[in-house]
C-alpha positions in Angstrom: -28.6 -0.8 -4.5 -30.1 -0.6 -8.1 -27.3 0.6 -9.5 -25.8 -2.8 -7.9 -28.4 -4.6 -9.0 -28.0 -3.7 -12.9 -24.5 -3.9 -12.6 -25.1 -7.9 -11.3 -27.8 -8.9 -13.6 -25.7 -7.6 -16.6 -22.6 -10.1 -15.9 -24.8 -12.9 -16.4 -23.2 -15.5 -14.8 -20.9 -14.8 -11.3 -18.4 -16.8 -9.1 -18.8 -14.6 -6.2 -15.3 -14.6 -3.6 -17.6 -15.4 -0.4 -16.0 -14.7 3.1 -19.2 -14.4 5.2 -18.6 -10.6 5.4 -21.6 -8.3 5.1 -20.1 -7.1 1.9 -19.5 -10.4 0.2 -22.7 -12.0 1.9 -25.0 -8.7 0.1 -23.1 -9.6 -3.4 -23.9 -12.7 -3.3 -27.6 -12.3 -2.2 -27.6 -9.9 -5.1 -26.3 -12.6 -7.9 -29.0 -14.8 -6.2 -31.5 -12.7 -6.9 -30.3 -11.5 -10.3 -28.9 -14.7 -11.9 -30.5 -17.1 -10.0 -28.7 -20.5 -10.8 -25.9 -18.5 -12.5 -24.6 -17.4 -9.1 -21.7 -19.6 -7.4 -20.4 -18.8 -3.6 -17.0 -19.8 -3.2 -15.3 -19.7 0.0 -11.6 -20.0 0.5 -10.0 -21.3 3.4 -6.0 -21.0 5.0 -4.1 -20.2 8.3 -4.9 -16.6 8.3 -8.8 -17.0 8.9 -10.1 -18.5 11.6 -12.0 -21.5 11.5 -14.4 -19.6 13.8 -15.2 -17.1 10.9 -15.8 -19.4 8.1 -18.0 -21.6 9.9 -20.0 -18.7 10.4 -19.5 -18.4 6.4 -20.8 -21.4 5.6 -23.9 -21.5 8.3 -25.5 -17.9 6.5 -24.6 -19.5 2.5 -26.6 -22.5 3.8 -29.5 -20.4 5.6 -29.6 -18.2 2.2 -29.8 -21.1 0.1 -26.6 -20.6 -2.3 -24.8 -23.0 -3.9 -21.1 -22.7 -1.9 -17.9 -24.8 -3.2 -14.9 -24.7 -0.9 -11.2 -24.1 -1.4 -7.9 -24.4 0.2 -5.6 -21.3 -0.4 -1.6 -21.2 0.6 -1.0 -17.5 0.4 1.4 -18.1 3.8 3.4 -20.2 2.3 4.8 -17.7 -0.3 7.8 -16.1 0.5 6.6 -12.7 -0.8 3.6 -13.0 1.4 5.1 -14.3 5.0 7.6 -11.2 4.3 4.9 -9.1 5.4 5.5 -6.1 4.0 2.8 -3.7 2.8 2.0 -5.2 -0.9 1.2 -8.4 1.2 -2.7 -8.4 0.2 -1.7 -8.0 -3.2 -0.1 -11.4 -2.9 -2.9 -12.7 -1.0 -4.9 -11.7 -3.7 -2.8 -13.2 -6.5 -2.6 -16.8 -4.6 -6.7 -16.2 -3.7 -7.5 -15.8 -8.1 -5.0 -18.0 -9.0 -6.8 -20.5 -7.0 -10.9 -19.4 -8.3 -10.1 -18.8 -11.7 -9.9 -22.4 -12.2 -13.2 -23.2 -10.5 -14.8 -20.2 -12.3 -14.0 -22.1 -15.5 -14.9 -25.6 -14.9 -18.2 -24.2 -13.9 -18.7 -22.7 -16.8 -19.5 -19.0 -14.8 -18.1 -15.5 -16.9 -17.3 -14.2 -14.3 -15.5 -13.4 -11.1 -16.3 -10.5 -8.9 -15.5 -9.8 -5.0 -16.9 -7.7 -2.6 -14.9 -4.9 -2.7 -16.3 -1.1 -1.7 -16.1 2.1 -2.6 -14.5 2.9 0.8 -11.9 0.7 -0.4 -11.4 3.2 -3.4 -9.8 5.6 -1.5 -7.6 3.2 1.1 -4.3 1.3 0.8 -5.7 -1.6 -0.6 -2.7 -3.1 -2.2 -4.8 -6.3 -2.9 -7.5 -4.1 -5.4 -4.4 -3.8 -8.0 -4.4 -7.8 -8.3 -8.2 -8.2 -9.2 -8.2 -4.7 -11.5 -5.4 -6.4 -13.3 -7.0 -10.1 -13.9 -10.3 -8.4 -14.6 -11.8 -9.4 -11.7 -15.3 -7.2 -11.2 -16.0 -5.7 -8.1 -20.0 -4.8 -8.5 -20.5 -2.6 -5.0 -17.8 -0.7 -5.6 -18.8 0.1 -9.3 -21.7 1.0 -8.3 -20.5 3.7 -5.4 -21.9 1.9 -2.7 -19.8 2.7 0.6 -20.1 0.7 3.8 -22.8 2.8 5.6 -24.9 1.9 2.2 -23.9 -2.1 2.3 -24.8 -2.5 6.0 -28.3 -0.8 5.3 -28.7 -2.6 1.9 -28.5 -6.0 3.6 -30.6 -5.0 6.8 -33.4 -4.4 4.3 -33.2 -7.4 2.6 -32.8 -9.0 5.8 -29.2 -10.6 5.4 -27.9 -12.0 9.0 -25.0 -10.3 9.2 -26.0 -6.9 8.5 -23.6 -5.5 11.2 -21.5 -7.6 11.9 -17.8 -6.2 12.9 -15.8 -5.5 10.3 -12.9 -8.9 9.9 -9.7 -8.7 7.9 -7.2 -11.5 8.0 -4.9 -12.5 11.0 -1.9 -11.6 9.3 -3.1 -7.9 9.4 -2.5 -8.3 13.3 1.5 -8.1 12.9 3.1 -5.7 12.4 4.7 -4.9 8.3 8.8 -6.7 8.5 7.6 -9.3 10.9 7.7 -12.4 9.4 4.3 -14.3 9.2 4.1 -18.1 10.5 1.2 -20.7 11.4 2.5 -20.4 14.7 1.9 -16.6 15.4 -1.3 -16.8 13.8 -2.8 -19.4 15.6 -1.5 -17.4 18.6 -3.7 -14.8 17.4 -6.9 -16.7 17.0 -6.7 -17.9 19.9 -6.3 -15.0 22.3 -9.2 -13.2 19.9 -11.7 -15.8 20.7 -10.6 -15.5 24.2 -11.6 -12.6 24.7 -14.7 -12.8 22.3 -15.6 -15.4 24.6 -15.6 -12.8 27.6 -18.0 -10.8 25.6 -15.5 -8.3 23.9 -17.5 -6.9 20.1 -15.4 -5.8 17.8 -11.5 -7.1 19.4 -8.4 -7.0 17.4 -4.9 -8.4 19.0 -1.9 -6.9 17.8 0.9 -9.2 17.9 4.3 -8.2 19.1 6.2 -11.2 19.8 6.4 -11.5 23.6 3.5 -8.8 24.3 -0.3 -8.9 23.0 -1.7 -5.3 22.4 -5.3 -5.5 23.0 -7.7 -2.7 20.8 -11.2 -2.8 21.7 -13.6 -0.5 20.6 -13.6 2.9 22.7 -16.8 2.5 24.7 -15.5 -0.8 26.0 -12.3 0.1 27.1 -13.9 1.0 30.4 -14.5 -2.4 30.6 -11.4 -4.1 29.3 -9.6 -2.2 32.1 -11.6 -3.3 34.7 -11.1 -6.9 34.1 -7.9 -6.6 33.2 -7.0 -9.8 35.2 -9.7 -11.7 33.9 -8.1 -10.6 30.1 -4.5 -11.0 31.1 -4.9 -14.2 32.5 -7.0 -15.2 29.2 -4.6 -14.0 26.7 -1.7 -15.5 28.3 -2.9 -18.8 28.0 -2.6 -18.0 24.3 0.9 -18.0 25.0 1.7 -14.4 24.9 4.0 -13.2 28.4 3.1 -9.7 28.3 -0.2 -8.2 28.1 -1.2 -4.7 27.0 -4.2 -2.4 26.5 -4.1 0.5 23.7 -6.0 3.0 24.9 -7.3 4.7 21.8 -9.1 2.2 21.2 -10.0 -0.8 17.6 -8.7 1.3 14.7 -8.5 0.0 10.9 -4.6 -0.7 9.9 -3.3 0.9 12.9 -0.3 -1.4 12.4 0.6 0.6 8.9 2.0 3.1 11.4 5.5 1.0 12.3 6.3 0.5 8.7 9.6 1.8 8.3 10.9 0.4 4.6 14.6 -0.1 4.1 16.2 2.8 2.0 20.2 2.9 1.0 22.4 4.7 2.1 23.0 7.7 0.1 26.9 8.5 -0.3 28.1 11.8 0.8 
């Protein structure tokens, strides 16, 4: 964390991209610390977050005492976005800093930095490209700090959220050549807080159309099975027909699996 700390103090003045994650939440307690009044939250909102998640977001920036200014992104209505295919975050990202660079100038900060990690380093993380090429700085990664670090980091300087589940976007939920609409993601949202709401941790629904794939993690799969009816019934309110379990369990981009890209014909 000192590392992080020097990196911080040296930018000197920081918009920080704020999502109410642990890792955005510990860079922006660091800019607090380090800049003080040079530090700026800013937390975007669109379709593919839940409204759930960023009013969590903007109870912890209160309780911290940051200053937090609010935008509107429209990342799903970009063709090259709803497509869906796997460079989608780096068009999230694009629409996301086309959208703070603005508010990063007017408020006079000289920088922008987000809370990317270096587990991300090594990951498909399509969406890293956009901020290496703006010049966007990323001060956890710089400094080496994986995930295991970050949640540790923020438990000893008391941060909230220190383990809470990891959260990436709705969109992430289907599948890579399905085409992403409001519709379908408010689908999403609402079956996930469905079953939140039946005590489910860490709960990701995979959507398929029709049928809702439900990944839990492993030690509550037990559980998810025995109240399947309870969950069925819950996530077909959401308006999904068919309801499934996947039995090995929450796993990060599990959908990247069913990406089959479009190649030509090759003439014999």
């Amino acid at each position: 964390m000192k590392t992080a700390r020097e990196i911080v103090h040296e930018l000197g003045s920081v918009l920080v991209a704020y999502s109410g994650g642990v890792d955005s939440t510990l860079l922006l307690k660091l800019a607090m610390d380090e800049l003080g009044e040079g530090a700026v939250a800013v937390l975007a909102s669109s379709p593919a977050y839940p409204e759930s998640e960023q009013e969590e977001a903007r109870s912890l920036a209160r309780a911290m005492g940051a200053r937090l200014v609010e935008v509107n992104t429209n990342e799903v209505e970009l063709e090259a976005y709803a497509r869906n295919n796997p460079d989608r975050c780096f068009h999230c990202k694009e629409e996301l800093f086309d959208t703070l660079t603005p508010v990063q100038q007017e408020l006079g900060l000289a920088h922008l930095a987000y809370g990317a990690t270096a587990d991300d380093a090594g990951d498909h993380r399509p969406g890293h490209a956009s901020a290496v090429r703006r010049g966007v700085r990323f001060p956890l990664l710089e400094a080496g700090m994986p995930k295991s670090e970050i949640r540790a980091a923020a438990r000893t300087l008391g941060l909230a959220n220190w383990n809470k589940p990891s959260f990436a976007c709705l969109s992430s939920r289907i599948p890579h050549g399905t085409t992403v609409t409001v519709a379908a993601l408010r689908q999403i949202e609402s079956a996930e807080a469905a079953l939140k709401s039946l005590g489910f941790h860490q709960v990701r629904v995979r959507h398929h159309d029709d049928v809702a794939r439900i990944e839990v993690d492993a030690a509550e799969i037990p559980r998810l099975i025995a109240e399947r009816e309870r969950v069925a019934a819950a996530v077909r309110e959401a308006g999904y027909k068919f309801v499934s379990a996947d039995l090995e369990g929450y796993s990060t981009g599990s959908l990247n699996r069913t990406w089959k890209p479009e190649t030509s014909a090759k003439s014999s």
